[in-house]
C-alpha positions in Angstrom: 144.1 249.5 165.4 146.3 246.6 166.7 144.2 244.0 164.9 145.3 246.3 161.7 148.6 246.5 162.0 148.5 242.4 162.6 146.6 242.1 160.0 149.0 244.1 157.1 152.5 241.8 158.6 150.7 238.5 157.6 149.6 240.4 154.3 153.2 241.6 154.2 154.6 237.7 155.1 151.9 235.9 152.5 153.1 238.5 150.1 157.2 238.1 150.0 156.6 234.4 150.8 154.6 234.3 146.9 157.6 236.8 145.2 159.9 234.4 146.7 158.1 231.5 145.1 157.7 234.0 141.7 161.2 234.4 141.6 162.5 231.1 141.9 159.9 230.0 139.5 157.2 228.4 141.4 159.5 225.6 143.1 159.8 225.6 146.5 163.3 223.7 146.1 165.9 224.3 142.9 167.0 221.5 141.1 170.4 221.3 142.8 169.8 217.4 144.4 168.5 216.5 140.6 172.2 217.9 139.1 174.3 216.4 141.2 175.1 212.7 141.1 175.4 211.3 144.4 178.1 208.6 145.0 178.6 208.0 148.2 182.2 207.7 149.7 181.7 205.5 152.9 178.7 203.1 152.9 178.3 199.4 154.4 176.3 196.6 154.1 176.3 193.0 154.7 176.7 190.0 152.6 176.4 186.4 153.4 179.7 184.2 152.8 179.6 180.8 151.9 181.8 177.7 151.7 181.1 174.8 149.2 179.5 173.0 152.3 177.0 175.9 152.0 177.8 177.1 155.7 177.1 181.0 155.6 178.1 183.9 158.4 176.4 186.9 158.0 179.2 190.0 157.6 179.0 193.9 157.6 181.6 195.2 154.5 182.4 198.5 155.6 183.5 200.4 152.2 185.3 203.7 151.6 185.8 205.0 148.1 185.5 201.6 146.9 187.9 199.8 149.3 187.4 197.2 152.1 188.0 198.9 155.2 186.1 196.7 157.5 184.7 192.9 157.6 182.7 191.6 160.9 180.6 188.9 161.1 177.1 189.8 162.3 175.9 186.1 163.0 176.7 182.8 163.6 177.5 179.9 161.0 173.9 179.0 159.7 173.8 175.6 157.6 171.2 176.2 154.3 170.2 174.0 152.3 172.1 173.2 148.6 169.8 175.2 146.7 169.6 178.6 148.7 170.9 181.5 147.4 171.3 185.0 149.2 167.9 186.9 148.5 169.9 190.0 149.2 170.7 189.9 145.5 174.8 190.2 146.5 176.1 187.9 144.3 179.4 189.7 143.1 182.5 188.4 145.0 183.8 191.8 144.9 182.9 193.4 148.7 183.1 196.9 147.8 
């Protein structure tokens, strides 16, 4: 008897847990992170900053909607060679 009555609840949880699915058409998730478009208003990064001696500092930009709030160096003055460029790809002089 107690093994039946067990035995209908996960019937009865397997069974509203495939309506659910039913009605939301077979997604477990809607589609509401694929319609909205994500900009983010506070984000940072870091960026290395040159001189025309090629003498970079590492810095964190700290950005909220789209300004400069914060800039802190993250390392110390590292000498490169003429040729290098950032690999980091953050070639805009614009910080935010």
């Amino acid at each position: 008897m107690k093994m039946e009555i067990i035995f209908v609840i996960v019937i009865l949880i397997v069974l509203s847990f495939l309506v659910g699915l039913l009605v939301n058409k077979l997604a477990i998730t809607g589609k509401v992170v694929q319609e909205q478009e994500i900009k983010p208003d506070f984000y940072y990064w870091t960026k290395a900053i040159c001189n025309s001696a090629n003498e970079c500092i590492d810095v964190k930009v700290v950005c909220e909607n789209g300004i400069a709030k914060s800039v802190e160096p993250v390392s110390q003055i590292i000498e490169n060679d003429a040729d290098w460029i950032d690999p980091r790809g953050n070639l805009s002089e614009e910080l935010c």
